[in-house]
C-alpha positions as CSV (number, residue, x, y, z in Angstrom):
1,X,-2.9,-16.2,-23.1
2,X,-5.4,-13.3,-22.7
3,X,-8.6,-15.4,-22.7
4,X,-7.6,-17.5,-19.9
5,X,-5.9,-14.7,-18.5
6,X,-9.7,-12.8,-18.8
7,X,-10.9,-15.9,-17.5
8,X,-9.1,-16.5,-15.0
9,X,-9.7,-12.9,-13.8
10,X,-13.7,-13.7,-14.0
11,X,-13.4,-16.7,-12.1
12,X,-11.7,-14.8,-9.3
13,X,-14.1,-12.4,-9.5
14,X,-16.3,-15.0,-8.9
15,X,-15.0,-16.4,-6.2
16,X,-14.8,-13.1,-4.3
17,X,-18.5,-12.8,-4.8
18,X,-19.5,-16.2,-3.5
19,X,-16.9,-15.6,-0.2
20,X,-19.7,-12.5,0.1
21,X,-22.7,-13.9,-0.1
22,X,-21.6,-17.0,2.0
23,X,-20.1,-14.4,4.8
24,X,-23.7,-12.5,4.6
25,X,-25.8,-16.0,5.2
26,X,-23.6,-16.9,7.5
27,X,-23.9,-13.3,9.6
28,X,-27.7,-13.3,9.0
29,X,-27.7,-16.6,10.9
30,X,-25.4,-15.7,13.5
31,X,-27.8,-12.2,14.2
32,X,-31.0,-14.2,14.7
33,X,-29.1,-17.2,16.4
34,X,-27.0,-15.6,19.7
35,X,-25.5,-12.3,18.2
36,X,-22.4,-14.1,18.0
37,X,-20.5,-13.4,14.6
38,X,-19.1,-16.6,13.6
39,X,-16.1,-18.0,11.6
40,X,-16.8,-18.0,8.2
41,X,-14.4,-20.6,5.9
42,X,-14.8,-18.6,3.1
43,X,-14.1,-15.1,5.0
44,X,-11.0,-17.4,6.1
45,X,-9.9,-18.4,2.8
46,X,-10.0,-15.0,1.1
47,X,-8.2,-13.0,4.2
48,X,-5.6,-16.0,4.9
49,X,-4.9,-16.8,1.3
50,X,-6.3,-15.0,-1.6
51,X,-5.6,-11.7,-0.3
52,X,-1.9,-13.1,0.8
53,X,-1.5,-13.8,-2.9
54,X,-3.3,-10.7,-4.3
55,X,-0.6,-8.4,-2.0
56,X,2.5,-10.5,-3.3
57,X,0.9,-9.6,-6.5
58,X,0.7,-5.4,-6.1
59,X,4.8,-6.3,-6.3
60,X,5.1,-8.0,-9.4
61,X,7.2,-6.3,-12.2
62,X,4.6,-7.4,-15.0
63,X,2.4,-4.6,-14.9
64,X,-0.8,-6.3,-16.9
65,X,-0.3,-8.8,-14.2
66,X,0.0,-6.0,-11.6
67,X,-3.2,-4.6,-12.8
68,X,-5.2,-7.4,-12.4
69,X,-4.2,-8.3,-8.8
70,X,-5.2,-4.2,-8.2
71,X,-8.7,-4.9,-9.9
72,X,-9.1,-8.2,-7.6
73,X,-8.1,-6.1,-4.3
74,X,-10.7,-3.5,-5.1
75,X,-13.7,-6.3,-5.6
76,X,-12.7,-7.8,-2.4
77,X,-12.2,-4.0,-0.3
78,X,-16.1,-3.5,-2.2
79,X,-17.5,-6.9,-1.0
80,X,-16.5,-6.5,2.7
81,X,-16.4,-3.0,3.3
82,X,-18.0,-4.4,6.2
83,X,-15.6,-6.6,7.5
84,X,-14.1,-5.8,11.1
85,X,-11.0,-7.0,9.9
86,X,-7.9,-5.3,9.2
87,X,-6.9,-7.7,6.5
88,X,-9.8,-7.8,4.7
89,X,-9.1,-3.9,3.2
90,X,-12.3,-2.8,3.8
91,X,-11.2,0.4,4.7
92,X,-10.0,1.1,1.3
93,X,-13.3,0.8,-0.1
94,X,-13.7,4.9,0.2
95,X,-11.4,4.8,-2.4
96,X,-13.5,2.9,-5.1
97,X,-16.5,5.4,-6.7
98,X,-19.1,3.5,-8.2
99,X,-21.3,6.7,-8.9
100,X,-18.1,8.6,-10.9
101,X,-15.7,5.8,-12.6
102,X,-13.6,9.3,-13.3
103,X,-12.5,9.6,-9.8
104,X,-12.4,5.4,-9.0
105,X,-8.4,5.0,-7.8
106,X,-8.4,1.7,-8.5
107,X,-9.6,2.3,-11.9
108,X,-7.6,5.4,-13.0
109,X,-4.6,3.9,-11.3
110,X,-4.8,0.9,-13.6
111,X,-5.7,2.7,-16.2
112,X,-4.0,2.5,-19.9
113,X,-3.5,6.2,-20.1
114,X,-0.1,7.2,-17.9
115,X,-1.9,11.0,-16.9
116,X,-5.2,9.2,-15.5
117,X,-2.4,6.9,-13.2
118,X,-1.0,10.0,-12.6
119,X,-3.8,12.0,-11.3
120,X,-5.4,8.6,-9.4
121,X,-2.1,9.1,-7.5
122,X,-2.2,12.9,-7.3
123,X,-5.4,12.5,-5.4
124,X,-4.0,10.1,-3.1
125,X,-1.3,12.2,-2.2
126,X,-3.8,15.1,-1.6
127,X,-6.2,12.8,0.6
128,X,-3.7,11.9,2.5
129,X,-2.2,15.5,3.3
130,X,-5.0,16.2,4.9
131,X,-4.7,14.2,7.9
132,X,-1.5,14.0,10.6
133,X,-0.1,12.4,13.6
134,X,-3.3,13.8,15.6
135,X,-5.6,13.2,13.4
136,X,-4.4,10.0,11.3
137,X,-6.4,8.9,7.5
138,X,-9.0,6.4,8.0
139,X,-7.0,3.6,6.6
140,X,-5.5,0.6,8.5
141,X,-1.3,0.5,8.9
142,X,-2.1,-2.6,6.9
143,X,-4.2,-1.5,4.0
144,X,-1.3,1.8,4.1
145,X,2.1,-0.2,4.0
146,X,0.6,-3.4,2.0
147,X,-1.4,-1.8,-0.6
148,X,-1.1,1.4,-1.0
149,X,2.6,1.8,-0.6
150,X,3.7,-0.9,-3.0
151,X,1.0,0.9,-6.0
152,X,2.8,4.3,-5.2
153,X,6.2,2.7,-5.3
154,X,5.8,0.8,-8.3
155,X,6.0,3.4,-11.1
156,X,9.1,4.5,-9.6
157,X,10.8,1.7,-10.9
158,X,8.7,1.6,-14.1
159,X,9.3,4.9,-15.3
160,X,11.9,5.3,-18.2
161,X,11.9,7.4,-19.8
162,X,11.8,11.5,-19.4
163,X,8.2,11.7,-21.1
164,X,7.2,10.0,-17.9
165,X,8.3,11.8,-15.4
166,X,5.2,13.4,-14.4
167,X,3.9,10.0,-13.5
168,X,6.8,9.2,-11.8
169,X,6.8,12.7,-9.8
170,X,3.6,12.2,-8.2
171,X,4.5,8.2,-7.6
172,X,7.5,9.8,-5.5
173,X,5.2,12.8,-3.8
174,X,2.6,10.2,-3.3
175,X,5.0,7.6,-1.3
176,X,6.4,10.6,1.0
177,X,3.0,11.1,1.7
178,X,2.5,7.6,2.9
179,X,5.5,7.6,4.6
180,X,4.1,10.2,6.9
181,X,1.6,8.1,8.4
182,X,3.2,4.7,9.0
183,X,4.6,3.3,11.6
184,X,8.3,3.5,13.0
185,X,9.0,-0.3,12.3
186,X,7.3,0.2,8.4
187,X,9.0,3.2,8.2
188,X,12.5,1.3,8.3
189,X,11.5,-1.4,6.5
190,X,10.5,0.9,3.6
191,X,13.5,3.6,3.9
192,X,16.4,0.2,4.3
193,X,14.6,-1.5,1.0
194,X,14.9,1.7,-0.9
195,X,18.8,2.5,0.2
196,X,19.7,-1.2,-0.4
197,X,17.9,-0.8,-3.9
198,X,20.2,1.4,-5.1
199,X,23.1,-0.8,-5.5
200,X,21.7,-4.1,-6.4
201,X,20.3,-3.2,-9.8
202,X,22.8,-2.0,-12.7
203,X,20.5,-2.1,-15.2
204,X,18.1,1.3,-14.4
205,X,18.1,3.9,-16.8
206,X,19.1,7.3,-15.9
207,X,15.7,8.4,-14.8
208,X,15.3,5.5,-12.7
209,X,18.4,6.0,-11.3
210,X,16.9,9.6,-10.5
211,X,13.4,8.7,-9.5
212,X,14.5,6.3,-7.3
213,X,17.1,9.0,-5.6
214,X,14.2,11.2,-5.5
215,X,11.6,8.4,-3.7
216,X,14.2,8.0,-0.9
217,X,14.8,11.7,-0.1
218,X,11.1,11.9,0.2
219,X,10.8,9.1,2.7
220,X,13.5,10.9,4.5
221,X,11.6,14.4,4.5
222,X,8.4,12.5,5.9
223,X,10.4,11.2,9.2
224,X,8.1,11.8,11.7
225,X,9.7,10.2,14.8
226,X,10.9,11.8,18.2
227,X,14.7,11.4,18.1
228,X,15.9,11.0,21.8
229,X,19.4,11.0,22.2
230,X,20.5,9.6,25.7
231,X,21.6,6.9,28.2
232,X,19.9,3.6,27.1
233,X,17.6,1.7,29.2
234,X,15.3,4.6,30.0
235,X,12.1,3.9,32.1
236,X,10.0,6.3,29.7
237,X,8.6,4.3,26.4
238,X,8.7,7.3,24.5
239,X,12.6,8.0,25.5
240,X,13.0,4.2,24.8
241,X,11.5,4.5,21.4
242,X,13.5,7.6,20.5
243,X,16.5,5.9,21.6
244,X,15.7,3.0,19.3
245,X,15.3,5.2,16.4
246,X,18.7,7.6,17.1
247,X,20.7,3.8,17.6
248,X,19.1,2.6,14.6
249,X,20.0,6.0,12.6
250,X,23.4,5.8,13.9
251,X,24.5,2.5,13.2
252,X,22.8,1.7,10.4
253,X,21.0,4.2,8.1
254,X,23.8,7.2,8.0
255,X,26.5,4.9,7.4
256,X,24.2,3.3,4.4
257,X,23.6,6.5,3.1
258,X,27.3,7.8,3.1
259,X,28.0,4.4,1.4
């Protein structure tokens, strides 16, 4: 299984290369044609299936399987850095260091050792904190909620034991700090899946029953939202919005959580 797993993993790589060079030809000809960029069928292919794939992956419970779907993200956020597209996860191409592997996050955060995960995460966390709601990271709501969420939720639920929990700590720190900078619709997505989590699994271990306690109280501290509390149907979007999110506390999160 671990040859044509490696295999597999080469012939993807592969694959991601030739998308590259096919997307570069076909943007070379474009330029000296009209200056009109043109649809490329293997820029379509990777954003509209491979990368749908590769993101159902980042979710897996098998974590050498995990791993390699984080490797394959990384090739394709290095081959079209580029790219104007959202999907594509160029944007997370900041992230990969080519001149120090030490300080790679996709490399340390798939690493074997648990403190190299650890600290990929730990800087993360501390990129991240330096940016807020006026001055938001340079990463897409996409590459945030689809990527790097899932990776910083993951050892959460993989953590078993205590010797772990300094992994697991900077998981949790590192998923409030993502938290911070999504979106009002993410935002409940993520907080609802992590309440609902708590009672459909009996089979968590006491720290997972702990980390997981601890990942939802830190999506909690990183609400970010205006909370308007008035007469519905408000003219203003932002009292509309804040009137959403006190209705949607109300009747659905604060009775979860007292549950």
């Amino acid at each position: 299984d671990g040859v044509v797993s490696r295999g597999a993993f080469k012939a993807l790589k592969t694959l991601v290369s030739v998308s590259r060079a096919q997307w570069s030809e076909t943007a070379a000809k474009s330029a000296a044609a009209d200056g009109q960029q043109q649809q490329n069928d293997w820029v379509w292919m990777i954003e509209t299936s491979f990368l749908a794939c590769v993101r159902l992956g980042l979710t897996t419970k098998e974590v050498p399987v995990r791993r390699s779907f984080i490797l394959l993200l990384a090739e394709v956020s290095r081959a079209f850095d580029s790219h104007d597209s959202a999907g594509m996860h160029g944007d997370l191409r900041q992230l990969i260091r080519d001149d120090d592997p030490e300080l790679d996050f996709f490399l340390n955060v798939t690493h074997v050792q648990v403190h190299r995960r650890a600290r990929a995460l730990m800087r993360l966390r501390k990129f991240l904190s330096g940016y807020d709601s006026g001055n938001p990271p340079p990463f897409s709501m996409q590459s945030l909620t689809s990527v790097l969420l899932p990776i910083a939720i993951n050892p959460v639920h993989d953590c078993r034991t205590s010797a772990e929990d300094t992994y697991a700590n900077e998981a949790i720190s590192t998923v409030g700090a993502i938290a911070s900078h999504i979106s009002w619709n993410k935002y409940n997505s993520a907080l609802w899946v992590a309440l609902s989590q708590m009672s459909r699994n009996s089979s968590r271990t006491p720290s997972q029953e702990r980390n997981l306690v601890a990942m939802i109280c830190a999506i909690i501290d990183s609400f970010h939202f205006e909370v308007v509390v008035g007469a519905d149907g408000d003219e203003d979007s932002a009292v509309s919005e804040g009137n959403a999110v006190w209705r949607m506390l109300k009747n659905r999160f604060i009775p979860k959580i007292e549950e």
